[in-house]
C-alpha positions in Angstrom: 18.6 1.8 11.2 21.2 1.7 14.0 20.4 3.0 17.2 21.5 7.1 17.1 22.0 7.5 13.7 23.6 10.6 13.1 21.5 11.8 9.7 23.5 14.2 7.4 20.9 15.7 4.3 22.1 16.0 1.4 22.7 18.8 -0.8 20.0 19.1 -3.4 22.0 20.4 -6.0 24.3 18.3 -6.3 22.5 14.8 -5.8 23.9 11.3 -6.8 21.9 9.4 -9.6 20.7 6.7 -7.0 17.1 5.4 -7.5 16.4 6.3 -4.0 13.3 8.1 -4.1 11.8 4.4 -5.5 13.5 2.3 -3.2 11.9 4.3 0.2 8.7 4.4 -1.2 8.5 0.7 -2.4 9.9 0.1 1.3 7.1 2.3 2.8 4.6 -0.1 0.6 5.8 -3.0 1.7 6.2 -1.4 5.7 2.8 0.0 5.6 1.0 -3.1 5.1 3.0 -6.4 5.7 6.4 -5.5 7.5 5.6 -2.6 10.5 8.6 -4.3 12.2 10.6 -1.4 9.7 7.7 1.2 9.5 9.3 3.9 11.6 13.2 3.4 10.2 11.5 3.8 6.8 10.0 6.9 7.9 12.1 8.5 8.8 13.9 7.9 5.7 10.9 9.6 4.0 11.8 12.6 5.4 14.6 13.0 2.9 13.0 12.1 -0.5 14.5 15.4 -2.0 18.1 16.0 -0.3 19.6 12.1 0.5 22.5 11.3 1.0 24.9 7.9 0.1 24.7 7.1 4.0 20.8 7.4 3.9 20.6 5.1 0.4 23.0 2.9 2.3 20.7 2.5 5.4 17.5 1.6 2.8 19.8 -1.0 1.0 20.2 -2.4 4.7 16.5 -2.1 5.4 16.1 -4.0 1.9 18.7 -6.6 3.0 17.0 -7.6 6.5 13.5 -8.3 4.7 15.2 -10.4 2.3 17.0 -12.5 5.2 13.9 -12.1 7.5 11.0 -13.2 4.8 10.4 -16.4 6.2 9.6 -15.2 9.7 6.1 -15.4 10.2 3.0 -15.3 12.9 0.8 -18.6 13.6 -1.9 -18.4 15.6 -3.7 -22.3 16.1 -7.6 -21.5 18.4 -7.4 -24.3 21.2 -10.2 -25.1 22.3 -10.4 -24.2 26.2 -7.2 -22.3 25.8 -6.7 -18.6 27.1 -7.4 -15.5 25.1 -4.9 -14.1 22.8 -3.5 -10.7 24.0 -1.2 -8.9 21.5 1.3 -6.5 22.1 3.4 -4.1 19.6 6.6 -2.3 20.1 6.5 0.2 17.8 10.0 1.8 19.1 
């Protein structure tokens, strides 16, 4: 999601027939145990499983669209021999 999003619910009457419901939970699947790099956007489209909006679908479609172009990014980690210890560190903002 872009930086200071300005997040608008929906109005739960009146909701468009848009799979979204599907789409953020399949996204929170794949989030929750392959892709954390998108954990908290897709969170915090969680939050509106009942009262979306067309800007919210359309932020989940780009979520969707930067795993497909990011899915050959990967971590390697090759043990040296000697070498120094491995230290990791996640930015989870």
């Amino acid at each position: 999601m872009q930086p200071k999003t300005n997040i608008v619910k929906g109005d739960k009457l009146n909701l468009r027939n848009k799979p979204y419901a599907e789409l953020v939970c399949f996204l929170l699947f794949i989030a929750r145990y392959t892709r954390s790099d998108v954990l908290y956007a897709v969170t915090v489209l969680c939050r509106y499983l009942t009262c979306y909006s067309e800007d919210l679908f359309g932020s989940a479609i780009r979520i969707l669209q930067y795993l497909q172009h990011t899915a050959d990014k990967k971590l390697t980690y090759v043990r040296q021999e000697n070498g120094k210890t491995l230290e990791l560190y996640c930015a989870a903002d």
